[in-house]
C-alpha positions as CSV (number, residue, x, y, z in Angstrom):
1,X,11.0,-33.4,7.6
2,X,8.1,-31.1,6.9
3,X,5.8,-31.2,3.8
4,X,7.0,-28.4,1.1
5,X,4.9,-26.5,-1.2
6,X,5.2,-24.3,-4.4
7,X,2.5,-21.9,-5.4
8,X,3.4,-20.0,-8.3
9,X,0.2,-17.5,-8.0
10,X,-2.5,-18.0,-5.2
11,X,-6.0,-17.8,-5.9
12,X,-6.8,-17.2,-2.4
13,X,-5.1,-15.8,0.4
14,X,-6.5,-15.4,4.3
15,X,-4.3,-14.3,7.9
16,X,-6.5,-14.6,11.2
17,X,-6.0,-15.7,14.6
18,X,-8.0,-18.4,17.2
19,X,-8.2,-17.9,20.4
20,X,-8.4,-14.9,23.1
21,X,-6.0,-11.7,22.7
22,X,-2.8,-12.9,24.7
23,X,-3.5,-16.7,23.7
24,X,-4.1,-16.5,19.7
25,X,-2.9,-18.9,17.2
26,X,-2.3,-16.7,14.3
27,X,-2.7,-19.0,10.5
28,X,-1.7,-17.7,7.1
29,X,-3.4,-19.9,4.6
30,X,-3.4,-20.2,0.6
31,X,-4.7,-22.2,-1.6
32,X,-3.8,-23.1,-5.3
33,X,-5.7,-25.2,-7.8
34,X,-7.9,-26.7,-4.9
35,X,-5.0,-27.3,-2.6
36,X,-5.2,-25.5,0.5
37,X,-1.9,-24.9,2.8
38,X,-2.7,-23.6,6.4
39,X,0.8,-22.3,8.0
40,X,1.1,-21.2,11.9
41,X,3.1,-17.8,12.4
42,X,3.6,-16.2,14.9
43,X,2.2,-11.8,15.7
44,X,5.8,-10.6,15.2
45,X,5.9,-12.0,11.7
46,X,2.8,-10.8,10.3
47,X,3.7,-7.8,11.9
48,X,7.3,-7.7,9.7
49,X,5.3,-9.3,6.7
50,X,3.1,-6.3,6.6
51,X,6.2,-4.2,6.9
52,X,7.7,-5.3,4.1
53,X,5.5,-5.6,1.9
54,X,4.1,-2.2,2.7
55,X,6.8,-1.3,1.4
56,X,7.2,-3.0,-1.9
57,X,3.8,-2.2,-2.5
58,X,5.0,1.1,-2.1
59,X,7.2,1.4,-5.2
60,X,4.8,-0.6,-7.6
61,X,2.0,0.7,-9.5
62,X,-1.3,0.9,-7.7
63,X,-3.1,-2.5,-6.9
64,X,-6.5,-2.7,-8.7
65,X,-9.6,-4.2,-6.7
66,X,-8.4,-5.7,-3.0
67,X,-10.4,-8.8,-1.6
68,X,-12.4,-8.0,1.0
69,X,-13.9,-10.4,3.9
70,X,-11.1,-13.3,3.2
71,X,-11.7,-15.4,6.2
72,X,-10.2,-18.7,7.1
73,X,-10.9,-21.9,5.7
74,X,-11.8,-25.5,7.3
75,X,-9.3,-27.0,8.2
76,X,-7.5,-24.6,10.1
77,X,-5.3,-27.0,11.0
78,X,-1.1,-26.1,10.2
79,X,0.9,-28.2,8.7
80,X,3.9,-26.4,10.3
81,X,5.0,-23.4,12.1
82,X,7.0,-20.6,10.4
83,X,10.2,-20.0,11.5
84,X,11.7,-17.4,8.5
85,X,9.6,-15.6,5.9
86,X,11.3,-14.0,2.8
87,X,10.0,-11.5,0.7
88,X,10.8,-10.1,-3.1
89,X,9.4,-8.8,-6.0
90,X,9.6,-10.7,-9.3
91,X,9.3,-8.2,-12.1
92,X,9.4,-10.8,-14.7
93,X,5.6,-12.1,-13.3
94,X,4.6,-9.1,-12.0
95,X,4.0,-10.8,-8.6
96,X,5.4,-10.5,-5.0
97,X,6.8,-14.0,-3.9
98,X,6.8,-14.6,0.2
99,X,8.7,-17.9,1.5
100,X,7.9,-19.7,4.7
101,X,10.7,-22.2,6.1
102,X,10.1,-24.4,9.0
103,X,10.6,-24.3,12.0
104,X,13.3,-27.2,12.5
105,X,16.6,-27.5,14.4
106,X,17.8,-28.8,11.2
107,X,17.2,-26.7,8.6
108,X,18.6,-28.7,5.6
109,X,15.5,-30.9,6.1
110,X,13.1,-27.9,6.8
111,X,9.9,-27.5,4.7
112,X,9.7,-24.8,2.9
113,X,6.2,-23.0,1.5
114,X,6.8,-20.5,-1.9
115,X,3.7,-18.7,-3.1
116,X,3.5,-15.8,-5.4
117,X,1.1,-13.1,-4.5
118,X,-1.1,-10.2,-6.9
119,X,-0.5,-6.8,-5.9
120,X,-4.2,-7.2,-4.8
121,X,-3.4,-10.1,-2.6
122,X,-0.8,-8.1,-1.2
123,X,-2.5,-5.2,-0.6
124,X,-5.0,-7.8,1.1
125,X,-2.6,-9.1,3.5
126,X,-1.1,-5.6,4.5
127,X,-4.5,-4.8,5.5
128,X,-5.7,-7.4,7.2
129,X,-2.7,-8.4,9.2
130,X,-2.5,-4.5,10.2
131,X,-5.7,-5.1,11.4
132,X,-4.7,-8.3,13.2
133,X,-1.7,-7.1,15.0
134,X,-4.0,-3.6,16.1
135,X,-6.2,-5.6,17.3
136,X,-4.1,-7.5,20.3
137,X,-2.4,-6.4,23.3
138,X,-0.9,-3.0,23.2
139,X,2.7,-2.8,23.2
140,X,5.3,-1.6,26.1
141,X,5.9,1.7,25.3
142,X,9.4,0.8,26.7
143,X,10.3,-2.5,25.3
144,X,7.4,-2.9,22.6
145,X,6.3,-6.6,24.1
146,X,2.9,-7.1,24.3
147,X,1.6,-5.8,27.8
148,X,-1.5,-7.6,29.3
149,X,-3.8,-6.4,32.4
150,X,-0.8,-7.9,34.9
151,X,1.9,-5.9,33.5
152,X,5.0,-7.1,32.2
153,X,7.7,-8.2,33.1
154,X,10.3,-5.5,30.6
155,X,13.8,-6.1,29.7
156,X,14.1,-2.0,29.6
157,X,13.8,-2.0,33.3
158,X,16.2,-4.9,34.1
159,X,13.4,-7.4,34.7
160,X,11.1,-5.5,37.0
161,X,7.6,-4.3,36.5
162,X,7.3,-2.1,33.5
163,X,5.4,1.4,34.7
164,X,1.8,1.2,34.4
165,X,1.7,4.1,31.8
């Protein structure tokens, strides 16, 4: 059973990646009255994470001042991987509220990470994990994997070769 946490606002919130394009490990980390939580997740996520709250953002007044340069903290070291993220807005705070659960076969005894999030911090994160997931691979234009200089192997084509486009 993993460790849970509850983070009812952030002070500080940082998304990066380790490691080469192709071979990153990508960390969301937060920490709250000195306690620092380090989560692995995975491109895709960030990717829909940014998506979503892009657009919550989106129907919220303006965010004030964003961070700027928020970069991963010692350790970097997870204490699990991410399996499902889930997003809302709590209007009675005024803050966005994102929940990581474990990656587990069993999910009863899944940990589970709840933090809620400034419009700033939001903001923060869209940014910066746009940034993150722009900076990779490029994606099949067929299939949307990530393509590397060997090519793919893409489902659109029935398991051969993507096109070198």
């Amino acid at each position: 059973m993993g460790a849970s946490y509850e983070f009812p606002r952030v002070d500080r919130i940082a998304v990066g990646a380790i490691g080469e394009p192709g071979a990153r490990l990508f960390l969301l980390q937060c920490s709250y009255l000195g306690e620092l939580v380090t989560i692995k997740v995975e491109k895709v996520q960030i990717s829909s994470l940014v998506e979503y709250l892009t657009g919550i953002l989106e129907r919220l007044e303006r965010p004030g001042h964003v961070p700027e340069d928020v970069t991963l903290e010692e350790p970097m070291t997870p204490i699990w991987a991410a399996s499902q993220i889930a997003i809302g807005y709590n209007s009675s705070t005024d803050s966005i509220e994102v929940e990581f659960t474990e990656m587990l076969d069993d999910e009863e005894s899944a940990g589970r990470f709840r933090c809620g999030l400034t419009k700033e911090q939001a903001a923060y994160l869209s940014i910066e994990g746009t940034r993150l997931v722009r900076s990779g691979r490029p994606p099949c234009p067929l299939c949307g994997y990530p393509l590397d200089n060997r090519g793919h192997v893409c489902p659109k084509t029935n398991g051969n070769s993507a096109p070198f486009i």
